[in-house]
C-alpha positions in Angstrom: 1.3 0.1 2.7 -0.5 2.1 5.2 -0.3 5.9 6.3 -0.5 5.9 9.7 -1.0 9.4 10.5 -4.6 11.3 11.4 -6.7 12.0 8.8 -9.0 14.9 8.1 -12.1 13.3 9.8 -10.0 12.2 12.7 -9.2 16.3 12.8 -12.8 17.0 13.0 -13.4 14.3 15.6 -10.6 15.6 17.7 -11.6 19.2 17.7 -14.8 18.4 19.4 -12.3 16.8 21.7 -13.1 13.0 20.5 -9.8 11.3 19.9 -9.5 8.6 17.1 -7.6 6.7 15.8 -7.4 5.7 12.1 -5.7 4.6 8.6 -5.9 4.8 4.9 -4.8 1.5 3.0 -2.5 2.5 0.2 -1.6 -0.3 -1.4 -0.4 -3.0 -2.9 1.4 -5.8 -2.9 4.3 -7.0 -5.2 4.7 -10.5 -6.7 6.2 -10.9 -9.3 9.6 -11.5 -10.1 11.8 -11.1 -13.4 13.2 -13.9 -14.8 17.2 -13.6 -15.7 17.7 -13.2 -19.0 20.9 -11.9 -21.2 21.1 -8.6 -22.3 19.1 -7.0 -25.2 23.6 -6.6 -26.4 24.3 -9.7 -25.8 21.4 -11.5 -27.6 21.7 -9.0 -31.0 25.1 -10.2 -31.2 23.8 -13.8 -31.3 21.4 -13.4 -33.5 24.7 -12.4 -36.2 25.6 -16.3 -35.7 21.9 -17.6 -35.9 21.2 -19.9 -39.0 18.3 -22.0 -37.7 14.9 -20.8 -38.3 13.3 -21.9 -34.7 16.8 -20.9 -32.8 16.2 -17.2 -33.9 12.8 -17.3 -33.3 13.8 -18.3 -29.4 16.4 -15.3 -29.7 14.2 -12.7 -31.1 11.5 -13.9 -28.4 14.6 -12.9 -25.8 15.5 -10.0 -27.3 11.8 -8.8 -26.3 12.0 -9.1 -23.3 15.2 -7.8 -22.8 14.4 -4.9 -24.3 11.0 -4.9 -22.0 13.2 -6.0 -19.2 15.7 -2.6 -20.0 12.5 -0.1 -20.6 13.2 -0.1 -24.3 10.1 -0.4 -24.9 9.4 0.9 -28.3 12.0 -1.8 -29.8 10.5 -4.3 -27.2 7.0 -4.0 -29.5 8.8 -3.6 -32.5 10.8 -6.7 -32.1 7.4 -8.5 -30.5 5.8 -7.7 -34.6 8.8 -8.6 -36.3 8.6 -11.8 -35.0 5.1 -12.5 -35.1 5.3 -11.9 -38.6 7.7 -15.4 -39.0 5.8 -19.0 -38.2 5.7 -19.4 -34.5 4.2 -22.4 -33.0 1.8 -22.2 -30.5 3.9 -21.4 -27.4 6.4 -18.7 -29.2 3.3 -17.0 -30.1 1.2 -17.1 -27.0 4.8 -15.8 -25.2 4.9 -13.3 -27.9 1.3 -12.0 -26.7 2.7 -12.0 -23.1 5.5 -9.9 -24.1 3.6 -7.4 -26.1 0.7 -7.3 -22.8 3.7 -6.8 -20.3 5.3 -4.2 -22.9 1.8 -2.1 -22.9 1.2 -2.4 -19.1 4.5 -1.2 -19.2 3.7 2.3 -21.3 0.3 2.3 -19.2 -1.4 1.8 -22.7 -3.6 -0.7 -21.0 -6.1 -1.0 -23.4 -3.6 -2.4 -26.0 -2.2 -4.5 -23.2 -5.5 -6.0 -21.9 -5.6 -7.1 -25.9 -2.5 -8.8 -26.1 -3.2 -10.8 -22.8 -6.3 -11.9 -23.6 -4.8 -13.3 -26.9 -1.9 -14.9 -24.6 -4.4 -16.9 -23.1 -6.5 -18.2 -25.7 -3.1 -19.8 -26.3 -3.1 -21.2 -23.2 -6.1 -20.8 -20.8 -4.6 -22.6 -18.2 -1.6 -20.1 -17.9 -2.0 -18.7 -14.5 0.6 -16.2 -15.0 -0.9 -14.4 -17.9 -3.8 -14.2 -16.0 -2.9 -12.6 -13.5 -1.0 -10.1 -15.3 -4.8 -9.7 -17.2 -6.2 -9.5 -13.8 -4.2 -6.6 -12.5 -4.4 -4.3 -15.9 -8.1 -4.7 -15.3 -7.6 -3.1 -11.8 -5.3 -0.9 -13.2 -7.9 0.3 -15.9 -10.5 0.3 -12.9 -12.5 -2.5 -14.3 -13.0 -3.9 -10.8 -15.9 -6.2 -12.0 -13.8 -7.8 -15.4 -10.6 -7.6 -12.4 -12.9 -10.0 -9.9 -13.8 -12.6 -12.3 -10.3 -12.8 -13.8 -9.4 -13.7 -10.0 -12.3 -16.1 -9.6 -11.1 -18.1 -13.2 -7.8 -18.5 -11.9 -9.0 -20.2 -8.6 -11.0 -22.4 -10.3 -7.9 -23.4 -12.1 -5.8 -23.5 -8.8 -7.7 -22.4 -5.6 -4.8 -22.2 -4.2 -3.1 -19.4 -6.0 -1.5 -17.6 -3.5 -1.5 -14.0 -6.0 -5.0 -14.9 -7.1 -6.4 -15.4 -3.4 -4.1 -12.2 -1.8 -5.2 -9.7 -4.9 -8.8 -10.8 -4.7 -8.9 -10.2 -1.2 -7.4 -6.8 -1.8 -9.8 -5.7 -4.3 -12.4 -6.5 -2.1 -11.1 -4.5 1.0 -10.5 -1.7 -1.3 -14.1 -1.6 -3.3 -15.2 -1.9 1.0 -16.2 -5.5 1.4 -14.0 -6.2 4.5 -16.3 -9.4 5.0 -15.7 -11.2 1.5 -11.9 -9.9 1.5 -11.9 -12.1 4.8 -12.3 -15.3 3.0 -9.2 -14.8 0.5 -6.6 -13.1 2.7 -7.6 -16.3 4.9 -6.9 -18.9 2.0 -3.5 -16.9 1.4 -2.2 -17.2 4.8 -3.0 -20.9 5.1 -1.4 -21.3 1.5 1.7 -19.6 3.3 2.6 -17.8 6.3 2.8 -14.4 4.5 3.1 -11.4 6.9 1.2 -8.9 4.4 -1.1 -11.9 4.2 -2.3 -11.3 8.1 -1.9 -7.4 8.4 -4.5 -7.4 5.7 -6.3 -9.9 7.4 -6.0 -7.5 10.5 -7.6 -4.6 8.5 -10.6 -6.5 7.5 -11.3 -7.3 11.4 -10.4 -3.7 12.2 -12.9 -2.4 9.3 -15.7 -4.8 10.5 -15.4 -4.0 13.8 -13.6 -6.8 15.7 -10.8 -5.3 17.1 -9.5 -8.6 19.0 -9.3 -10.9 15.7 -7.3 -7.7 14.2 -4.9 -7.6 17.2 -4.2 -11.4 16.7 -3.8 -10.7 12.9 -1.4 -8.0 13.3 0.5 -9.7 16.1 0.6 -12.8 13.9 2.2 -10.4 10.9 5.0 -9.4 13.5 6.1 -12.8 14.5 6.4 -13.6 11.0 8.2 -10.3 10.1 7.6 -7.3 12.2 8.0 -3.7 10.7 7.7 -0.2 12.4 4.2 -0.1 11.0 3.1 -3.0 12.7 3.8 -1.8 16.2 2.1 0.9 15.0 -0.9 -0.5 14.2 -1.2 -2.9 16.8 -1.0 0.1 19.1 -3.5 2.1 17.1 -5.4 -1.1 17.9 -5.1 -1.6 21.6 -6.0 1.9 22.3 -9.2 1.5 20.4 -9.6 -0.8 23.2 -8.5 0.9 26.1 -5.5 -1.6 26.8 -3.1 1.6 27.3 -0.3 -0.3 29.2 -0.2 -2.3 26.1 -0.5 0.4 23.4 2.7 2.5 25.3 4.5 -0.7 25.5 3.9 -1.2 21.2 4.6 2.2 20.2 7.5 2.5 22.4 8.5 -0.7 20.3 7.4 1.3 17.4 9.7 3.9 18.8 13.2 2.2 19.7 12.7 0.7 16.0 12.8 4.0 14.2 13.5 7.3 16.2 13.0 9.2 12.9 9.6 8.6 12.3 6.7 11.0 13.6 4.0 8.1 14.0 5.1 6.6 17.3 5.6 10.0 18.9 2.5 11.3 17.8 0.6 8.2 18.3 1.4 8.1 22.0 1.0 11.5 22.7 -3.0 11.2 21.8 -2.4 8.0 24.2 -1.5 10.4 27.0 -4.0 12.6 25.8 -6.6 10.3 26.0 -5.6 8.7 29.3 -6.0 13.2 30.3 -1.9 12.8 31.1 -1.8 15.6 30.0 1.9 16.3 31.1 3.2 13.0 29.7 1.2 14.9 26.5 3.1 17.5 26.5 6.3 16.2 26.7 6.4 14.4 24.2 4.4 16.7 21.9 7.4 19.1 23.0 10.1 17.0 21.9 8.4 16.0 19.1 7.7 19.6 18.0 12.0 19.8 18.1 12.8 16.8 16.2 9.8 17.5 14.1 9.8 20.9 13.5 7.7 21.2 10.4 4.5 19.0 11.6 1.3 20.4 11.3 -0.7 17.5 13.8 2.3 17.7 16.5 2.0 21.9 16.5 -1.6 21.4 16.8 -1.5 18.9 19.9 0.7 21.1 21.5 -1.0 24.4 20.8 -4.2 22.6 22.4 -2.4 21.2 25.2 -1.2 24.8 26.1 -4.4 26.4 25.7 -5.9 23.9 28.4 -2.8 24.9 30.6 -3.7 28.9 30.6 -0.3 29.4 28.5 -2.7 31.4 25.2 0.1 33.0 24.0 2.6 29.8 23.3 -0.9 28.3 22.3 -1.2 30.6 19.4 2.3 30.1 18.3 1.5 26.7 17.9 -1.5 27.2 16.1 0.1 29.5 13.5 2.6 27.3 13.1 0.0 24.8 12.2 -1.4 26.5 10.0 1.3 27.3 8.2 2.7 23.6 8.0 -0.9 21.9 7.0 -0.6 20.4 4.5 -4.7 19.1 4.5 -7.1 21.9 4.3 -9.3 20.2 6.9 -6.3 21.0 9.1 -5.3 24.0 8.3 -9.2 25.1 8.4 -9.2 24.2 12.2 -5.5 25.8 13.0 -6.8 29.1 11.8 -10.5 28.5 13.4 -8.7 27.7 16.9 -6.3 30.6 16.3 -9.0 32.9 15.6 -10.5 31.7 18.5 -7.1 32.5 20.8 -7.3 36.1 19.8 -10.7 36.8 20.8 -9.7 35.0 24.0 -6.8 37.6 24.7 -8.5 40.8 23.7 
């Protein structure tokens, strides 16, 4: 859900010595869940035995979605037209329609999909499901505006639609209207206790500027169901408020949790950094430099840390290291700058 390692601005910041601390949201939650069905085998083999007209209509309906279900997806849609061409009543059909919108989405033809759904639900308008599905192709096709009021007709319908209320909120964040996103992460979590629920909830506070609502978010996410990233967060969160004793204690959390992840190492080396323990720094940046041999960011902090020390020729190691491991121009841009900047040092 979120990359918690420095980005390119944070790079500039730093190199003019101003430490930050930030994220990107990736995202994006999950919902829905496949129903069990037989197999696309299993239901062609019935369908031998079938006599009654409505019977195989059920089976070929089944068949579908197997086949959607197994990523056959051409014979998924070519099943779908076979039986729209037999007379369906009015839920075969509108299931049809769903079936044909989920095939699409499926083959990221989402124009053809956004079709079929919309037919789905002028079937049945109240379907909440097939709205949603609607809902997220629109996103999907990046029709934000069609995606929002989608969202907004289902909560009229039901406002408290967990999916509805969560996605909206999401969308929101995303388009960079932490203060409206507020509102629906806040009806999700008091529809259910959802850990995602609050940690978005704790990026809206952290985006419009109150750290302390985040910190309760995020800390209300981890007794729900705590990750790594949450520690990680919630320490990115009390260092943006000076609270270091509690940010060491959370990303040392972060750090028993998972001792093969870079974030809580390199996350508490700026702590040290910024607290100018700068010896704590460079242990850890050290040891992290061993276990994480190939990071750009931890070559860098350590490259830095010697250069304050005197030690210009293990700080230029570092550096070209860093260099050669950035992956972001941004960073690799300011490893050569500062290496360039070494060498005129030692002539």
């Amino acid at each position: 859900m979120r990359k918690n390692f420095l980005t390119d601005r944070a790079m500039k910041k730093y190199f003019i010595s101003i430490f930050v601390f930030i994220f990107i949201v990736s995202s994006s939650a999950a919902f829905a869940q496949e129903e069990k069905i037989l197999s696309s085998d299993i239901m062609i083999q019935k369908l031998q035995n079938v006599k009654k007209k409505k019977e195989k209509i059920n089976l070929l309906i089944e068949l579908a979605d197997a086949y959607r279900i197994e990523s056959v997806l051409d014979k998924a849609l070519s099943t779908c037209k076979e039986t729209l061409a037999l007379e369906l009543d009015r839920r075969q059909e509108q299931k049809i329609y769903r079936i044909l919108g989920d095939t699409y989405s499926a083959k990221k033809e989402y124009s053809d999909a956004i079709i079929n759904y919309r037919e789905a639900i002028s079937l049945a308008p109240e379907h909440i499901g097939v709205r949603l599905s609607l809902a997220e192709t629109y996103e999907l096709s990046d029709l934000y505006e069609l995606a929002i009021e989608e969202y907004l007709k289902i909560l009229e319908i039901d406002p408290k639609a967990f999916e509805a209320n969560f996605n909206l909120g999401n969308l929101y964040l995303k388009e960079g209207f932490p203060d409206k996103a507020v509102r629906y992460f806040r009806m999700a979590v008091i529809v259910k206790m959802d850990a995602d629920a609050y940690r978005m909830l704790a990026l809206c506070y952290e985006e419009i500027g109150d750290t302390d609502l985040a910190i309760s978010m995020e800390k209300s996410a981890i007794a729900i169901g705590a990750k790594y990233g949450d520690y990680i967060d919630l320490g990115r969160l009390y260092s943006t408020e000076k609270k270091y004793k509690e940010a060491e204690e959370t990303f040392l959390k972060a750090e028993d949790i998972d001792k093969n992840t870079l974030d809580a190492y390199l996350y508490l080396g700026i702590l040290y950094l910024d607290k100018n323990e700068i010896s704590k720094a460079r242990t850890i940046f050290l040891m992290s430099s061993k276990k994480f041999p190939e990071s750009a960011l931890i070559h860098f902090f350590l490259g830095n840390i010697y250069y304050r020390q005197g030690e210009r020729n293990l700080s230029r190691n570092e550096m070209r290291q860093s260099a050669n491991f950035a992956k972001s121009e941004t960073l690799k841009t300011f490893s050569q700058k500062y290496l360039e900047f070494i060498n005129k040092t030692l002539k």
